[in-house]
MARFIRO-627241 format. One record per residue (C-alpha): residue in three letters; chain; x, y, z. Coordinates in nm, 4 decimals. Example, Ala and Ser with C-alpha at 12.3 -4.5 7.8 and 13.67 -1.06 7.14 Angstrom:
REM MARFIRO-627241
ATOM  kekol  palum        px        py        pz
ATOM    Ala      A    1.2300   -0.4500    0.7800
ATOM    Ser      A    1.3670   -0.1060    0.7140
END
This chain:
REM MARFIRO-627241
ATOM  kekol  palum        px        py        pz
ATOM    Unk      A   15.3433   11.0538    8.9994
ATOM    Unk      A   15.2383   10.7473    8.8897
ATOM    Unk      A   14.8393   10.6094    8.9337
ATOM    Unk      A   14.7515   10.2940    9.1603
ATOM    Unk      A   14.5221   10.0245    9.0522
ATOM    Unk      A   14.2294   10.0368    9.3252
ATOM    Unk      A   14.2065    9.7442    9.4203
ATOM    Unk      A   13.8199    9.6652    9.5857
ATOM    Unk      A   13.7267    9.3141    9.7356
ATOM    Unk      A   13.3955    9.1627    9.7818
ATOM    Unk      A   13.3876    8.9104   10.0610
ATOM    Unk      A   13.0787    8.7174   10.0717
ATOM    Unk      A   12.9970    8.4946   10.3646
ATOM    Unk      A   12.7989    8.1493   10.2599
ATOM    Unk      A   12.7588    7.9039   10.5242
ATOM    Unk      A   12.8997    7.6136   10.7243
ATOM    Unk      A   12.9235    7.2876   10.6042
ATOM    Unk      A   13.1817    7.0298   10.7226
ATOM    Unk      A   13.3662    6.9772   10.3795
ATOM    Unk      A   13.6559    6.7598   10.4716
ATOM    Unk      A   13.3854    6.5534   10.6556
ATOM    Unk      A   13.5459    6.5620   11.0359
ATOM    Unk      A   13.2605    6.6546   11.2620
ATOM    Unk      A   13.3830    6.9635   11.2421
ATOM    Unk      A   13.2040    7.2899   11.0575
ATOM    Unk      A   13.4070    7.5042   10.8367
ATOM    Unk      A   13.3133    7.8923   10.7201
ATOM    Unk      A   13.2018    7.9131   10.3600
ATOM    Unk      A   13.2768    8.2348   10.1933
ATOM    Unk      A   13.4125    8.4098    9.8625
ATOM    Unk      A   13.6364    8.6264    9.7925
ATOM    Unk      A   13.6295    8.8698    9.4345
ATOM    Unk      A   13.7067    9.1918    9.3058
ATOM    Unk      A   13.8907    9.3287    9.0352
ATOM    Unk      A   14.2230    9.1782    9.1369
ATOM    Unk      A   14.2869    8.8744    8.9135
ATOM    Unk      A   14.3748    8.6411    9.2038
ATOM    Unk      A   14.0897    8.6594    9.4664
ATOM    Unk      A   13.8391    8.5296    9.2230
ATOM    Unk      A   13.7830    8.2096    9.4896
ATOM    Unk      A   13.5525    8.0333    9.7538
ATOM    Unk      A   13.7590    7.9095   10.0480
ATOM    Unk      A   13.6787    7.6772   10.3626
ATOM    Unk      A   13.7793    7.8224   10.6456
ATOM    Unk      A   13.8362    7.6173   10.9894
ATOM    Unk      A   13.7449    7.8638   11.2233
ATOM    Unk      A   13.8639    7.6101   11.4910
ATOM    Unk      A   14.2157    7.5322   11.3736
ATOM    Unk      A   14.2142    7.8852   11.1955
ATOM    Unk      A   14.3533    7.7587   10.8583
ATOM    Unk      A   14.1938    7.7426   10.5313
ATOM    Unk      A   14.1235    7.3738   10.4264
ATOM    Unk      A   14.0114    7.4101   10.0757
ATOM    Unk      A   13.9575    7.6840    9.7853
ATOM    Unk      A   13.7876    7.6596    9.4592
ATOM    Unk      A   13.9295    7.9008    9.2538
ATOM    Unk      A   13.9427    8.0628    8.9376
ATOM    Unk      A   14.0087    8.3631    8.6788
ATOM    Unk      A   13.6187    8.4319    8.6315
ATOM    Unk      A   13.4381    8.7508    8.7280
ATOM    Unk      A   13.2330    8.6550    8.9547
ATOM    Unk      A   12.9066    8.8557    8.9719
ATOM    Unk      A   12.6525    8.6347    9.1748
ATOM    Unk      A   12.6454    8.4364    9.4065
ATOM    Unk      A   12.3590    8.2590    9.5689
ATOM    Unk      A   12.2849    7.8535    9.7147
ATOM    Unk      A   12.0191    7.6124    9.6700
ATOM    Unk      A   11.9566    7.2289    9.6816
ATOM    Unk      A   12.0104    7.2036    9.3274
ATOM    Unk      A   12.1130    6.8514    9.3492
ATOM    Unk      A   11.8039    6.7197    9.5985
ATOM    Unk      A   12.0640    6.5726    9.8685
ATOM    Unk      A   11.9557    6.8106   10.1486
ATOM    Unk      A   12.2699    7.0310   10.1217
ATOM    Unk      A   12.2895    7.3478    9.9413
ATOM    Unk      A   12.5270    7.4313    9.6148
ATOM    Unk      A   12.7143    7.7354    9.5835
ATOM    Unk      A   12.6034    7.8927    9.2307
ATOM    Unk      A   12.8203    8.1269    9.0834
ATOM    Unk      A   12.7699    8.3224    8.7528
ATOM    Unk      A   13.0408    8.5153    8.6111
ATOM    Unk      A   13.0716    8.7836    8.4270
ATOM    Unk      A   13.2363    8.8264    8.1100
ATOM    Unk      A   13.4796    9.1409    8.1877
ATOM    Unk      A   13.7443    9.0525    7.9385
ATOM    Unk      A   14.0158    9.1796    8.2276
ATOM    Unk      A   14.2265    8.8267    8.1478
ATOM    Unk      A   14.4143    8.8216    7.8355
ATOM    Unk      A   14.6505    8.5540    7.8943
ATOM    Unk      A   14.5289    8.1925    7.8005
ATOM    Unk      A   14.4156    7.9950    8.1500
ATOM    Unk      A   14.1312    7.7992    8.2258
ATOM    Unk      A   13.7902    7.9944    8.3183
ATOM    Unk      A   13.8796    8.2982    8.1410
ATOM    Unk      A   13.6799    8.6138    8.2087
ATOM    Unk      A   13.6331    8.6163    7.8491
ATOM    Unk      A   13.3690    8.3840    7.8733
ATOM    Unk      A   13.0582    8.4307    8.1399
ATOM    Unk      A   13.0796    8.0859    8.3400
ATOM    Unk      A   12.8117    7.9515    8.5385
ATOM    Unk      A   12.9562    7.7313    8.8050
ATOM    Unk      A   12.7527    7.4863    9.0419
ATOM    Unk      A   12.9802    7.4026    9.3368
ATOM    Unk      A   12.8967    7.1299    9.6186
ATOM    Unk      A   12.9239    7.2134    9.9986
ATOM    Unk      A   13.2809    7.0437    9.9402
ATOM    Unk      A   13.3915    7.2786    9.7118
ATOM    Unk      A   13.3508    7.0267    9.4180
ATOM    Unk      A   13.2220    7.1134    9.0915
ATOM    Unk      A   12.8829    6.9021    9.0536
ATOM    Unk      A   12.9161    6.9497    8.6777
ATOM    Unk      A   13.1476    7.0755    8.4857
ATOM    Unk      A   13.1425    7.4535    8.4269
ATOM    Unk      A   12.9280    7.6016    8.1473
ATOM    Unk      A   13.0520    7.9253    7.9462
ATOM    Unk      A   12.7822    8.0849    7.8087
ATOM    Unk      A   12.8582    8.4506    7.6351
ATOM    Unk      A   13.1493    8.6178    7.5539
ATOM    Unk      A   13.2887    8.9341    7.6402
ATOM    Unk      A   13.1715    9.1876    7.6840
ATOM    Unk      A   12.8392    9.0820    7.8646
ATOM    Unk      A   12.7601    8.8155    8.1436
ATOM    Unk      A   12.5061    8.6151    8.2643
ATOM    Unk      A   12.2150    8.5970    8.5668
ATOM    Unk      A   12.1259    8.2435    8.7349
ATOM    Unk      A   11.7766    8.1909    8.9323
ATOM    Unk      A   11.7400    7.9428    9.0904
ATOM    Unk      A   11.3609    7.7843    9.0593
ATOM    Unk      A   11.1491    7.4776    9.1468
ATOM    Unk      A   10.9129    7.3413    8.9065
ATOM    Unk      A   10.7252    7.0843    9.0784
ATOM    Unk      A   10.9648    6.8631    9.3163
ATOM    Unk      A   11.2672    6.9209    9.0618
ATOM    Unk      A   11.5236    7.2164    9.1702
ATOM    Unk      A   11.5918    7.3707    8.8168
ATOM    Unk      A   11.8103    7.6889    8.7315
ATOM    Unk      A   11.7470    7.9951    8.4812
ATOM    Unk      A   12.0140    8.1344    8.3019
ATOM    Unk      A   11.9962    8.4984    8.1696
ATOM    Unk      A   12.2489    8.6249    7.9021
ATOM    Unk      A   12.3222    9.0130    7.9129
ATOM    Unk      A   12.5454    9.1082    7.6263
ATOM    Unk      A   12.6838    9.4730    7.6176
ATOM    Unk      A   12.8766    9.4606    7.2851
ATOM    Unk      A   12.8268    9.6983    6.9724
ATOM    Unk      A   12.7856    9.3187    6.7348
ATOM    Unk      A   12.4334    9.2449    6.6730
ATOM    Unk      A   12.4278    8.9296    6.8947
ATOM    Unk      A   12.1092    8.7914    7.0730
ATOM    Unk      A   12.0854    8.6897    7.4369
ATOM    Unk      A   11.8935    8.3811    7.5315
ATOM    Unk      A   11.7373    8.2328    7.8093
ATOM    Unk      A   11.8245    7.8503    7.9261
ATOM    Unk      A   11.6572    7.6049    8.1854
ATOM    Unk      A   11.9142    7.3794    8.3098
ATOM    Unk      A   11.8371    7.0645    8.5010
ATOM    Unk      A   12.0095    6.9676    8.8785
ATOM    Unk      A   12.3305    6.8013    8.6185
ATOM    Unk      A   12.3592    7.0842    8.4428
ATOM    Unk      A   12.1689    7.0005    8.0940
ATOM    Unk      A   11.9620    7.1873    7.8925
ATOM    Unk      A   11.6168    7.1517    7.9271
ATOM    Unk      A   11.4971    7.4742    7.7158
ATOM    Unk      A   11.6832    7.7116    7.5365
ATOM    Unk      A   11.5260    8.0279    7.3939
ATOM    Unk      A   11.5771    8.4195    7.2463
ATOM    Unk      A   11.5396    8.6239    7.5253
ATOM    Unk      A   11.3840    8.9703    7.3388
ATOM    Unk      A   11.5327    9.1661    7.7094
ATOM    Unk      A   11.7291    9.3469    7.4617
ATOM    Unk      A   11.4823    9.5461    7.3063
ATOM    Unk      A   11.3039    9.6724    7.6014
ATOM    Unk      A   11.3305   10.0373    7.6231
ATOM    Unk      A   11.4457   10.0184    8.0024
ATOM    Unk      A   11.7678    9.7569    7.9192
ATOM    Unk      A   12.1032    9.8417    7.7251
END
């Protein structure tokens, strides 16, 4: 007898937006697990029944949350990923890296994807206003046995670094 892979799926419902800007609404959602090719956010026209556009890739996602990061009166899809070091072939968005991506209500990137640490660990996104500016925490995690520290960043709404600092998480008696 040979053993299956269990596969297990995470589907994630976001919003509507109209992405292909018709009038018309489409579903938001994403799709995950530990099957390497349902690692994706699709549009869904519920009205034609047909997907109409998927951003996808070969990160682990682990969170998923929106905000008006970008001030336009639409919310981003945020994803952080997880670096679960399941991928060992060379393709873009690896889940050897943890990626943080910021994705538009079209499914665009609104800028580029940042790794942050490698495997094994991952990373934690909060989303946070300071004053009338939409910012974003970053946590890093890292599970390794390498003595490696984690930090802490404060991106802006285009992704750059405001503040980057040690994060001392890993030393708390509670965290491993």
């Amino acid at each position: 007898d040979s053993i299956k892979e269990r596969r297990v799926f995470v589907f994630y419902p976001l919003m509507l937006s109209d992405v292909d800007k018709n009038g018309s609404m489409e579903f938001i959602f994403a799709l995950f697990g530990n099957d390497r090719t349902t690692r994706s956010v699709y549009a869904w026209n519920y009205e034609q029944a047909r997907m109409i556009k998927s951003f996808s890739t070969h990160a682990a996602f682990q969170q998923v949350t929106l905000t008006d990061l970008s001030g336009d009166g639409e919310q981003e899809i945020i994803i952080a990923s997880g670096a679960t070091g399941n991928i060992h072939s060379p393709v873009k968005y690896s889940d050897q890296t943890a990626w943080l991506f910021v994705l538009t209500a079209s499914l665009e990137l609104l800028f580029p994807a940042k790794g942050y640490i490698e495997f094994p660990g991952g990373i934690t996104v909060s989303p946070i206003t300071i004053g009338d500016k939409k910012r974003l925490i970053i946590s890093e995690s890292y599970s390794g046995v390498i003595n490696r520290q984690n930090f802490l960043y404060l991106l802006d709404e285009n992704g750059r670094v405001l503040r980057k600092g040690h994060s001392s998480l890993q030393h708390h008696p509670y965290i491993k």
